[in-house]
N, C-alpha and C positions, 0 to 999 in steps of 0.2 A: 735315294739317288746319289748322292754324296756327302763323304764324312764329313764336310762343311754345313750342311743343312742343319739351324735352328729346328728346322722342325720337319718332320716325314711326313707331314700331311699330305697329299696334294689334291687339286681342287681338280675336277676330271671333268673334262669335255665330251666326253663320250667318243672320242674320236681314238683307233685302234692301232692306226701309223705314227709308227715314229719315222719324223722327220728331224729335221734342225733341233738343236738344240742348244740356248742360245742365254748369255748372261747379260741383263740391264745395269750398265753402270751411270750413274748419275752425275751430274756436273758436280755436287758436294762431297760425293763418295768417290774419290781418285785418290784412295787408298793403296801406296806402290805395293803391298802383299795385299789386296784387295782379295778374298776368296774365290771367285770366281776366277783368278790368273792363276791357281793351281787345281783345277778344279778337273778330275779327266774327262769328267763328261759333259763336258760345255764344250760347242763346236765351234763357239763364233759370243764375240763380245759384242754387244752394241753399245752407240754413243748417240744421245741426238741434242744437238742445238737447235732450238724452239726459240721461234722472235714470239710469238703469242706469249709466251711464258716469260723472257727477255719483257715484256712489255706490258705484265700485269702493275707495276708500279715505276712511276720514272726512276728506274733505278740508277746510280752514280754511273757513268763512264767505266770508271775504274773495277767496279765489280763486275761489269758486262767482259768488260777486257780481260778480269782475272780466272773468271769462270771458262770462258771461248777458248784464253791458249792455253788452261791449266789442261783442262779434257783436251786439246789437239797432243799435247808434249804426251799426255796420258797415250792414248792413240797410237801416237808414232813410237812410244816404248814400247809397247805391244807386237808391235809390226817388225821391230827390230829383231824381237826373240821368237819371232816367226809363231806370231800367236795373229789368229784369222777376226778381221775386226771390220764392222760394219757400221759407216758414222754417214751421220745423216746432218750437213754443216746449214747456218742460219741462212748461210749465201745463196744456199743453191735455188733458190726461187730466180734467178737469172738464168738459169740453164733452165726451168722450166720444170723441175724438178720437186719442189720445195715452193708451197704456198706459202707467204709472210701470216694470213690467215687463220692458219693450219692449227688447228691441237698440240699438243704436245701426243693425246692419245693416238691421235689421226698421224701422226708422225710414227708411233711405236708399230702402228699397224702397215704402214707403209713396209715398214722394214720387215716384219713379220708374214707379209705374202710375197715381198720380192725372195728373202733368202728361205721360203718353207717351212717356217721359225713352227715346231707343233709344242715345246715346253721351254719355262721360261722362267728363268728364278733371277733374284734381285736380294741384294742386301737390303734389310728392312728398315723401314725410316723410322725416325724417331717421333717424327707427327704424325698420329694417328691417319690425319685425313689423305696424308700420300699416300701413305700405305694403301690407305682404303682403295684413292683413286687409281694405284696402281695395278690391284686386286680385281677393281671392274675394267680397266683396259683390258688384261691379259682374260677375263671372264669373255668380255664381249669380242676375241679374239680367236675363242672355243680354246684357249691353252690350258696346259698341265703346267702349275705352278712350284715352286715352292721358293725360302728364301731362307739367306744367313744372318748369322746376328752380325746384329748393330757394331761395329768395331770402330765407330768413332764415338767410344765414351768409353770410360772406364767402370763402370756398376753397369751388369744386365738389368735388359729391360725390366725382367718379372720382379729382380730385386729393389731396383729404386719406386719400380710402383708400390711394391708391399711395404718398402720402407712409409712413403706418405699417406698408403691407407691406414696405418698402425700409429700415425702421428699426427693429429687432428690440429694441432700448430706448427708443425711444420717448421723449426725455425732453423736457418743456415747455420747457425754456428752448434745446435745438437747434431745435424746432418755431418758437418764438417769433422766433428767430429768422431759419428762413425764410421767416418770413411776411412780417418786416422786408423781406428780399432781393426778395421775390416781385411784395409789393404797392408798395413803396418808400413807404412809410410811416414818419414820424422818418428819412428817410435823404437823405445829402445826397454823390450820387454813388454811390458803393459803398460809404461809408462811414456809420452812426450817426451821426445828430445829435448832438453834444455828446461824440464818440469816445467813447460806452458805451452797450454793448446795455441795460443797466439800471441805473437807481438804486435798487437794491432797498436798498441800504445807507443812504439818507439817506431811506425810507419806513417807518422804524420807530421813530418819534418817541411818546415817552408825554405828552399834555396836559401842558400848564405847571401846576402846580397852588400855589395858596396853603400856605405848612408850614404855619402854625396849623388852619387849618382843613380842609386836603386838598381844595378845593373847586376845578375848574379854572378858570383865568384866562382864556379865553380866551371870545369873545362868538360863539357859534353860530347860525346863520341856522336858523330854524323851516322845517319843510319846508312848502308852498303846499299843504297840502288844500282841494281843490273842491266847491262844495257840488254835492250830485247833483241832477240835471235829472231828467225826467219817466221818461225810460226807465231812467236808476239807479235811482231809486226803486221801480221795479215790479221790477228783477232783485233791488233786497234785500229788497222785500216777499216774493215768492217764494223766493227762497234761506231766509228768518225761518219761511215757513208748509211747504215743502218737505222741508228739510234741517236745522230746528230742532235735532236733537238731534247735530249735527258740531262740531266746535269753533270759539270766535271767536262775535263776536254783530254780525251783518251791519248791524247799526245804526248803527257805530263806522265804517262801510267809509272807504277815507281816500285812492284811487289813483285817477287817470286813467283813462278808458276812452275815448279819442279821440284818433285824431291828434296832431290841433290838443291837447288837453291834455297830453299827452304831450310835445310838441315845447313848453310850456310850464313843465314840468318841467324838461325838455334846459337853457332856455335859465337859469331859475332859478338850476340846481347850475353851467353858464358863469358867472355874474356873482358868484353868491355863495359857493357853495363849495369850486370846482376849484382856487383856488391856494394853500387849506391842506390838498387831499386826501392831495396824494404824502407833504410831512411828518407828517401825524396818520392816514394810510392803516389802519394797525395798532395804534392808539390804541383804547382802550376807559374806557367812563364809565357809573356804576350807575343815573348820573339822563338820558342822553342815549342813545337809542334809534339816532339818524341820525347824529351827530354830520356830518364832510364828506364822506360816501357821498352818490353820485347818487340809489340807489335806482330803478335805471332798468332793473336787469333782468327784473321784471315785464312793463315794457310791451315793450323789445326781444323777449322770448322767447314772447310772441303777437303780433309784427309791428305792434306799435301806433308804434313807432320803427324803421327800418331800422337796421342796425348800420353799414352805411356812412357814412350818415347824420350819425351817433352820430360817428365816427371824426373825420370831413372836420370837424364842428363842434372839436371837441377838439384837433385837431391845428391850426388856425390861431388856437387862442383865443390869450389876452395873457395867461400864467400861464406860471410856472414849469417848467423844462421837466421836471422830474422829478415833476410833479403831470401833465404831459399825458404823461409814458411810464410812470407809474405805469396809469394809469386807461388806457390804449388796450392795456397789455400786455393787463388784463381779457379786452378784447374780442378782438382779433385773436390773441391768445397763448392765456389762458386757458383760453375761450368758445370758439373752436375744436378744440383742444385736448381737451376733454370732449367735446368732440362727436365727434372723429376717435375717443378711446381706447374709447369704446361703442363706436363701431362695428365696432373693433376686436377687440373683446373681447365675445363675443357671451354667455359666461358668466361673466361679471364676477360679475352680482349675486348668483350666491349662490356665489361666494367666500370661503372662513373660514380663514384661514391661519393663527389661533391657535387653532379649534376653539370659540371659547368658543357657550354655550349659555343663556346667562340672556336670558330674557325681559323686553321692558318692564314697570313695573309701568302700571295703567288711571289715576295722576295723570299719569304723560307726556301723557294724552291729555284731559284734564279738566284740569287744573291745580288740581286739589280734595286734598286728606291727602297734599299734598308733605310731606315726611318732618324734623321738629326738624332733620335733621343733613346732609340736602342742603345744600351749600356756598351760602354767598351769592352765586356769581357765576351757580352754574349754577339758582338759583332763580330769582336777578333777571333773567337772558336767557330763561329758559323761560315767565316770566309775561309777556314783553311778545313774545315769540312765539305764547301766546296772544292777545294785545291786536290783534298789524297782520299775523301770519302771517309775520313777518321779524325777522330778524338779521342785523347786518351782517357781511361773510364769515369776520374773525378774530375775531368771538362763535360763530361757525355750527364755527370749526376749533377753536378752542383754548380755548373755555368748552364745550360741547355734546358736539363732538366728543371733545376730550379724556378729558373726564369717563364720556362712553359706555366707551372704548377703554379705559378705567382699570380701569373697573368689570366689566370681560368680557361685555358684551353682544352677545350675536348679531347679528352684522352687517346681514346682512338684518333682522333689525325694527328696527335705526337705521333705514339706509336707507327702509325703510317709511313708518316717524314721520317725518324730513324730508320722504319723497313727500307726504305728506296734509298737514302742518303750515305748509309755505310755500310763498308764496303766487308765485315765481319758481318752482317744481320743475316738471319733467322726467323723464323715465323715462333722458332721454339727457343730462342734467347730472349728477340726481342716482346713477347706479349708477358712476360714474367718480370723482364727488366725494368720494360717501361710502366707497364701499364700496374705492376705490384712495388716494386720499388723506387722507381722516379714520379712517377703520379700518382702513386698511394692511392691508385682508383677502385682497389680490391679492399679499403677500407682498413689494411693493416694483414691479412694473410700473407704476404708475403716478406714486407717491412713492418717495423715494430714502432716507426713515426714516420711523417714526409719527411724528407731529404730536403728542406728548405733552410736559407742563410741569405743574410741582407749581406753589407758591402764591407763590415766588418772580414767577417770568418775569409770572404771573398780576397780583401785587404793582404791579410795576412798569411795567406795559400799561396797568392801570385802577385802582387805588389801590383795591380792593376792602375792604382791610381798614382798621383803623387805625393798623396799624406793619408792618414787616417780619417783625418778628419774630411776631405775630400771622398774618401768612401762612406762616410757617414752621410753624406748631404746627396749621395747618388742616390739615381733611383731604385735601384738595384735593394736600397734598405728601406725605404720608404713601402716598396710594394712588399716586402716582408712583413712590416709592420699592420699594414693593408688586409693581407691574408689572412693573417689569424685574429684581427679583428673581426672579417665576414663570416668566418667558418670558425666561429669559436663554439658554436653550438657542436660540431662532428669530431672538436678533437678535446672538447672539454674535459673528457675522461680519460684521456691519452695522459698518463703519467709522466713518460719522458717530457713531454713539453709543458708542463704544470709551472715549470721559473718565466720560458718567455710568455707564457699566458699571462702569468701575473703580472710581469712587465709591462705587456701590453695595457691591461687595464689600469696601471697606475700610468700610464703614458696620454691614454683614453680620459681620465679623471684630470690631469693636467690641462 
């Protein structure tokens, strides 16, 4: 049907009229060369906002608000280039129109007997189970299907699965590597730019900071929030009168929802703050939120940025080159990466490979009667993850994460609380992130140890305390200590951690 189709299959209704024909685009796929906007034989785009779906997990304000007006600005670009668009908004349950109730399926079908919709293709998701349940809507609709690849990644589908079936460990830095070889990306011949796959070693730089007063020295570029135009405004007015009681107060919203804003972002973290990324990558500060983080994987992970895109910019910029193989491993290493070990790994998320069973308490999710004796690092990242729905990744691993992993919490309601809380999650980031790398609930398939550190490593990341020795006496190293004393039996064999075990037991014997 079109030179865009992954695949010419199509799944046949039996049905001999052609009617409409019609392309699903998704609130994550607002892709501005999306396939389906040069497609000639799509008559009609659809759009649907879905509260039932809005409302599978309390998700942030911020990501309800980013998704509403990113698909409306999607929409109204459409409309402008006189492309025929059929959107189906979360509000319209006051006109009678729109059940809050409603399916997301019961929504796609809605729109499929008002405009005669008889074939129906969709860019393919990267989760398995969308796709699937995309497959049985359009089934249970009597449609003719078919759909495009995936254009928010950079490896095809077939290729990153073949890669993980062919690699029974799996690990990010051979993957990252052949991504290097594949795409020739940083490579100059068959060789690494700069003869090293990474500078992981000169990207773990802690702020310069003032001794008197612990205060860092260095001058940080504010991130460019935009003020909302007409159609932001009505997605956080509705998000405020809809989904009031979720966390995050949409009034605060503070992210791009267009292209063009977007690729103004891109160009911002280019000039101002990619050539102190790679050095302060793993840097952390109690009063700096963004420090030189892009904050771009919000807009890449709903198509508001292509990750090529993203790549081609960073790789020719005039920076350091261990700030542009810092920040591209992200994407083409990382970000890939997560996405191959999901799909790898189809029961990942409920994972628990140290058992534990403690529940969140309801401040996790309110940030109301956090507890006198929660740590200061893991108070101050969780109140401004309520504030923007983010943290940047080594607050999200080794404040967050850690502190969960410490405390014996069920893996799955981490995972849960990341899915709902930020404002970049994924079903297909975060069950690899958290539940393989931050909880080490996969037993090491996906990380090579827990991502755990008392108030030391903490110490000297983000000056959290006022001395050393004041990080030593937190709790924060105490429950380190704690940890691999209970669970010394599952990581006995773990290599990497064979110094602090030993520690531990001569700490034990004392």
């Amino acid at each position: 049907m079109s030179r865009h189709a992954s695949s010419e299959a199509e799944i046949s209704s039996g049905c001999e009229t052609v009617g409409m024909k019609a392309a699903l685009v998704l609130a994550t796929q607002l892709l501005e060369d999306h396939p389906a906007y040069s497609d000639p034989e799509i008559d009609l785009i659809l759009f649907v906002e879905n509260a039932r779906s809005l409302e599978r997990r309390p998700y942030h304000a911020h990501k309800i608000v980013l998704l509403l007006a990113s698909m409306r600005h999607a929409a109204a670009r459409l409309e402008a280039r006189g492309i025929a668009v059929a959107y189906r908004r979360v509000d319209a349950d006051e006109a009678g129109t729109n059940d809050r109730t409603e399916s997301f399926g019961a929504a796609v079908g809605a729109l499929v007997r008002e405009h005669d919709i008889t074939h129906l293709a969709w860019m393919a998701h990267t989760d398995p189970r969308v796709q699937g349940s995309i497959e049985k809507i359009a089934a249970g609709q009597g449609l003719q299907t078919r759909t495009y690849a995936d254009d928010l990644f950079l490896t095809p589908e077939a290729l990153v699965d073949e890669w993980f079936a062919t690699h029974p460990t799996a690990r990010m830095e051979d993957f990252y590597r052949w991504q290097r070889r594949r795409t020739g990306i940083l490579m100059e011949g068959g060789a690494p730019e700069g003869r090293r796959w990474n500078f992981d070693t000169e990207n773990r730089h802690p702020l310069p900071r003032d001794k008197k007063t612990k205060a860092h020295a260095l001058d940080i570029p504010a991130i460019p929030i935009p003020d909302p135009d007409e159609l932001t405004r009505s997605a956080i007015e509705d998000t405020r009168r809809l989904f009031g009681d979720h966390p995050g107060d949409p009034q605060t919203f503070w992210l791009p929802v267009t292209p063009a804003g977007a690729r103004e972002w891109l160009e911002d973290f280019m000039t101002r703050r990619l050539s102190d990324f790679g050095r302060y990558e793993d840097a952390m500060d109690a009063d700096e939120p963004f420090l030189f983080h892009s904050v771009l994987s919000p807009l890449i992970n709903i198509g508001l940025l292509a990750p090529q895109e993203v790549v081609d910019r960073v790789e020719r910029a005039d920076a350091p080159l261990e700030s542009r193989e810092g920040f591209i491993r992200q994407v083409i290493g990382w970000r890939e990466y997560m996405r191959g070990a999901f799909r790898a790994q189809p029961t990942l998320e409920n994972a628990n490979y140290f058992h534990f069973t403690r529940k969140l308490e309801a401040w996790w999710y309110t940030a109301e009667g956090i507890p006198d004796d929660i740590p200061l690092p893991v108070r101050t990242v969780l109140e401004r993850v309520h504030r923007y729905g983010y943290a940047h990744h080594i607050e999200r691993l080794m404040v967050l994460g850690n502190w969960f992993l410490l405390q014996g919490y069920d893996p799955r309601e981490v995972y849960e609380w990341f899915s709902a809380m930020f404002v970049d999650a994924y079903d297909w980031v975060m069950v690899p992130n958290v539940q393989g790398m931050s909880q080490f609930a996969d037993g090491g398939r996906v990380a090579t140890k827990p991502y755990i550190a008392g108030g030391a490593y903490l110490q000297r990341m983000g000056s959290w305390w006022p001395s050393a020795a004041a990080a030593q006496a937190d709790a924060f190293t105490d429950a380190y200590w704690q940890f691999l004393d209970r669970n010394e039996p599952q990581l006995a064999d773990n290599h990497r951690l064979a110094i602090p075990l030993a520690q531990m037991r001569k700490r034990r014997e004392n």
